[in-house]
C-alpha positions as CSV (number, residue, x, y, z in Angstrom):
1,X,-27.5,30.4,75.3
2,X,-26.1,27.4,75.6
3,X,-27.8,26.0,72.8
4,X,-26.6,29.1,70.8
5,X,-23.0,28.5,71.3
6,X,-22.8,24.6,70.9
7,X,-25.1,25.4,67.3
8,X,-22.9,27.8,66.4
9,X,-19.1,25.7,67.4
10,X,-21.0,22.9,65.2
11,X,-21.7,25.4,62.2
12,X,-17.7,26.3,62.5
13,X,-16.3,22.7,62.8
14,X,-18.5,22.0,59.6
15,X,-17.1,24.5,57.8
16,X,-13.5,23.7,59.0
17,X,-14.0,19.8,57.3
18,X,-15.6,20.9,54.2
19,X,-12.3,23.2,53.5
20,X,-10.2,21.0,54.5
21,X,-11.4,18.8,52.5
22,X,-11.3,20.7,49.0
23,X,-7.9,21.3,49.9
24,X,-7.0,17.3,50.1
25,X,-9.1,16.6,47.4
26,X,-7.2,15.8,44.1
27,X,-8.6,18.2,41.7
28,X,-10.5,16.6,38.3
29,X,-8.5,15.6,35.5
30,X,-10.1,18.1,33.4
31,X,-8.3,20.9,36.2
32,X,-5.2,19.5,35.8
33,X,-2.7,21.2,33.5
34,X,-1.5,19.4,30.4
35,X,2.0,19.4,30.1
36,X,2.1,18.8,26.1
37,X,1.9,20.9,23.1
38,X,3.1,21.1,19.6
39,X,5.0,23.8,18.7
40,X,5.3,23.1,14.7
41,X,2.6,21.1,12.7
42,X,0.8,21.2,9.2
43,X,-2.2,23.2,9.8
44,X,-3.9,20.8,6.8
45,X,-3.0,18.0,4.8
46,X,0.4,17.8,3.4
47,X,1.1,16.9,-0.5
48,X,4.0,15.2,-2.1
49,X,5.2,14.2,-5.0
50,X,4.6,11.0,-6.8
51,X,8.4,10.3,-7.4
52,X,9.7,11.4,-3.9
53,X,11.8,8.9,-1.9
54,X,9.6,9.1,1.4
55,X,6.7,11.6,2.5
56,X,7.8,13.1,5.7
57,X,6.2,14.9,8.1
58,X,8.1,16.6,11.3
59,X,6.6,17.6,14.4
60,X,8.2,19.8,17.4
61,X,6.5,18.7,21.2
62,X,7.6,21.1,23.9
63,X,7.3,20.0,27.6
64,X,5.2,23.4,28.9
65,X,4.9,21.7,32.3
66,X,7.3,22.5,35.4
67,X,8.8,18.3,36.0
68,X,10.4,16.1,33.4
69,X,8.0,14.3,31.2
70,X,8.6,10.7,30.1
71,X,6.9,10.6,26.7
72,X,5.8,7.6,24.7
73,X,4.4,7.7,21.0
74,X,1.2,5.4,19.3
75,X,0.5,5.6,16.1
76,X,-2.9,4.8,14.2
77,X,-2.7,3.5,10.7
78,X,-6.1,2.3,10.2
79,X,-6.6,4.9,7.5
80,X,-3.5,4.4,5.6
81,X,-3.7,4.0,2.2
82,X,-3.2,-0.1,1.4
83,X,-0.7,0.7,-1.2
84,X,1.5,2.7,1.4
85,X,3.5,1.6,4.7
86,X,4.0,4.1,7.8
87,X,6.6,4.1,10.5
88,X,7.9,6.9,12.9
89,X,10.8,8.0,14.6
90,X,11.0,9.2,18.2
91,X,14.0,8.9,20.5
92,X,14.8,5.7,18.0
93,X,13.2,5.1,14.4
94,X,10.5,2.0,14.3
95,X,10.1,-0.7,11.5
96,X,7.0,-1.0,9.4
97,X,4.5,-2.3,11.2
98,X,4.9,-1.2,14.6
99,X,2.1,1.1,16.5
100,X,2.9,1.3,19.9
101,X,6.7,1.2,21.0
102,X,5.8,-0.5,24.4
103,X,5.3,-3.4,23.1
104,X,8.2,-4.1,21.1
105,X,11.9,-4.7,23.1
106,X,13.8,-2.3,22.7
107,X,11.1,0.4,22.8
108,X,11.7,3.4,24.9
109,X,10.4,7.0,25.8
110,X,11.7,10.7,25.0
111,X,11.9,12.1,28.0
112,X,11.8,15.9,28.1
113,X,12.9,18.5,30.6
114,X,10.9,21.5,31.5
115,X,10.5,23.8,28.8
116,X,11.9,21.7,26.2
117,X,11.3,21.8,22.6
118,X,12.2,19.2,20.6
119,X,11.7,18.2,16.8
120,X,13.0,14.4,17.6
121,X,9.4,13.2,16.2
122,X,9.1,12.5,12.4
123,X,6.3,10.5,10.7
124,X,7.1,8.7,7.5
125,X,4.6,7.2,4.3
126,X,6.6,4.9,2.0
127,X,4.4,4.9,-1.0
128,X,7.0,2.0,-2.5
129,X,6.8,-0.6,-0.1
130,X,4.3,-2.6,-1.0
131,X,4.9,-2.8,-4.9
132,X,8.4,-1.5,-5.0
133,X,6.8,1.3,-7.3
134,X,5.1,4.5,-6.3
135,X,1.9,4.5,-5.8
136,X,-0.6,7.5,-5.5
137,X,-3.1,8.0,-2.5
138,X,-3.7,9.3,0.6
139,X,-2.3,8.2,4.1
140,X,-4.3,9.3,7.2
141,X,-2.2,8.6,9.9
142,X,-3.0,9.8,13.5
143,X,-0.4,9.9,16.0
144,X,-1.1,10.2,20.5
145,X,2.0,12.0,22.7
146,X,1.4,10.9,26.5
147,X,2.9,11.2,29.8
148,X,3.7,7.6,30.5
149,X,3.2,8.3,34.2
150,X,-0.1,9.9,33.8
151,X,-1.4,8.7,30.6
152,X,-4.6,11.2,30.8
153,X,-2.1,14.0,30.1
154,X,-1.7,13.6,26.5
155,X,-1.9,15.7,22.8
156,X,-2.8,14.3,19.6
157,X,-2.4,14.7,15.8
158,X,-3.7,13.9,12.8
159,X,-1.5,13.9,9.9
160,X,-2.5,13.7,6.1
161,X,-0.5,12.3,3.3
162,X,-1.6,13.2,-0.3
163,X,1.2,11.4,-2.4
164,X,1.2,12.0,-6.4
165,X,-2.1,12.8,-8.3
166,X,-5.0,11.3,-5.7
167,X,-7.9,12.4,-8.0
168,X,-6.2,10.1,-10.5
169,X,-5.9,7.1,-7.2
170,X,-10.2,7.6,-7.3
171,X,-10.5,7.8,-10.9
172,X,-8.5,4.3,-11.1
173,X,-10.3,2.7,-8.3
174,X,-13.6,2.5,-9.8
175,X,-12.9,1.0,-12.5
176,X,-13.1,-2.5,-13.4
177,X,-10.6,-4.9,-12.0
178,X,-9.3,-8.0,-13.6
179,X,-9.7,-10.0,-10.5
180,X,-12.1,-10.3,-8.0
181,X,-12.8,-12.4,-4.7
182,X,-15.3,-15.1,-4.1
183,X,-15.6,-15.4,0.1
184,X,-18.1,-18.1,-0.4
185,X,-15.6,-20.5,-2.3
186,X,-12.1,-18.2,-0.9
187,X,-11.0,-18.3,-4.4
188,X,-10.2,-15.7,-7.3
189,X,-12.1,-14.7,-9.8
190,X,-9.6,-13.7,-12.8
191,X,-11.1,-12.5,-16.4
192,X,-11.0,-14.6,-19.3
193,X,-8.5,-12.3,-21.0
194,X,-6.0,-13.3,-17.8
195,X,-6.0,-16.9,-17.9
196,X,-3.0,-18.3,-17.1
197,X,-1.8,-15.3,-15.5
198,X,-0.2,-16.1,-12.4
199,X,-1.5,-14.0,-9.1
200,X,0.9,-12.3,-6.5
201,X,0.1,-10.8,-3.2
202,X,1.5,-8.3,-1.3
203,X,0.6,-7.7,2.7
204,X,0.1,-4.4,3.9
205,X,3.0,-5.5,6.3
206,X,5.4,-6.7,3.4
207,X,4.5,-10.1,3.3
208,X,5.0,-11.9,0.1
209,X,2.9,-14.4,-1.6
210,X,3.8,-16.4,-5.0
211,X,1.0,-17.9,-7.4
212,X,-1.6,-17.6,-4.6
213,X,-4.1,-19.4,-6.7
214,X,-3.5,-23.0,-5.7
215,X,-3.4,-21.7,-2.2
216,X,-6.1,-19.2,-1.6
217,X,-8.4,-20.7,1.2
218,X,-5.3,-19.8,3.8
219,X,-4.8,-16.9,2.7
220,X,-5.2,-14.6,5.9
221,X,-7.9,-11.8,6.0
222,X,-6.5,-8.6,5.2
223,X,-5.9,-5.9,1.9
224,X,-3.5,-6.8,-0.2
225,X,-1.8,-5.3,-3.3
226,X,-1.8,-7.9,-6.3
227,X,0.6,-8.1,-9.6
228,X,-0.9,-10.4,-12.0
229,X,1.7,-11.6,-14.7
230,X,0.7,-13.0,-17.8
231,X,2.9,-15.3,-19.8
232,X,3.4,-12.3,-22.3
233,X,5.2,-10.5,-19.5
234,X,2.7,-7.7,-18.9
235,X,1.9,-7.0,-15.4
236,X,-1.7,-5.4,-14.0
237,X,-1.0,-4.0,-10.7
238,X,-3.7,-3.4,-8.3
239,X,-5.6,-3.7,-4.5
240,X,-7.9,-6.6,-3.3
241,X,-10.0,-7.5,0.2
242,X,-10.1,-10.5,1.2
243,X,-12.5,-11.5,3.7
């Protein structure tokens, strides 16, 4: 009987740890309730016209949780068209070139308050930038919202810009261009009909370089837009790799 009774207080003391235990436990991440969501987006890709100032495209985030949410904003550009540039504005607008506001001074979440719905977010595709023209193509941009004290709890979105006639940006891009790039020397290759022409570069990030020719080997990795003058005046506008 004994036996019984101590089996039976060890069955119950068991029992006891393991519940105590799932109630200690943190629950999974995948349990835990998101505290995110967009309340306004493009259900698709978004088209604008070729002689608009800036493609635009605004988002609403609403704070569905029950505590205030500090929210910080990335951005992903690595399939923007290399004719365009991309910046956002959240809390504060961001230059060119910047991805992730933590890493700049100055940089700073949007903090939201339960149940708050705000349209402070706007995503921009300056199809001028880079050769102070327009310039058709598509900009893929992809953009993550996060909890910057529990980074896990986070909503993403991918936004399309189709800017001016994009069947015409294919159309153009296969066909020959006037110069190409040699890795194995670093140097341009320009066509006979463009000798003399002098060759500028354009960075993705706005950088500007003059009669590149004499200085090509330096020239950093990257896509660059190109405008190659000839001493007539005409100017042949276009997109090179260099790698």
């Amino acid at each position: 009987m004994f036996h019984i009774i101590k089996s039976l207080e060890m069955r119950y003391f068991t029992y006891a740890v393991l519940m105590l235990g799932l109630m200690i436990s943190p629950l999974p991440t995948s349990l835990i309730a998101q505290s995110l969501e967009f309340t306004k987006s493009p259900s698709g890709p978004v088209n604008f016209d070729l002689d608009a100032d800036v493609a635009k495209i605004n988002l609403h985030v609403k704070n569905i949780g029950s505590s205030p949410v500090r929210v910080w904003v990335t951005m992903d550009t690595s399939k923007m068209f290399p004719a365009h540039r991309a910046y956002f504005c959240w809390e504060q607008c961001y230059s060119f070139g910047v991805v992730d506001a933590r890493n700049i001074a100055g940089g700073k979440p949007l903090t939201l308050r339960p149940g708050q719905d705000t349209n402070a977010f706007t995503a921009y595709v300056d199809h001028y930038a880079v050769f102070n023209e327009p310039k058709s193509g598509t900009s893929t941009l992809t953009f993550d919202f996060f909890n910057e004290d529990d980074p896990s709890d986070r909503i993403s979105k991918t936004l399309v810009f189709n800017i001016g006639n994009t069947t015409q940006v294919l159309e153009e891009s296969t066909a020959k261009d006037p110069i190409l790039w040699n890795p194995t020397t670093r140097s341009f290759f320009i066509e006979d009909t463009f000798n003399g022409a002098e060759l500028d570069l354009y960075s993705i990030n706005g950088e500007y370089f003059k009669n590149v020719q004499s200085y090509a080997k330096i020239l950093p990795i990257g896509i660059y837009g190109y405008i190659l003058r000839t001493s007539s005046g005409v100017a042949i506008r276009g997109i090179v790799s260099i790698n």
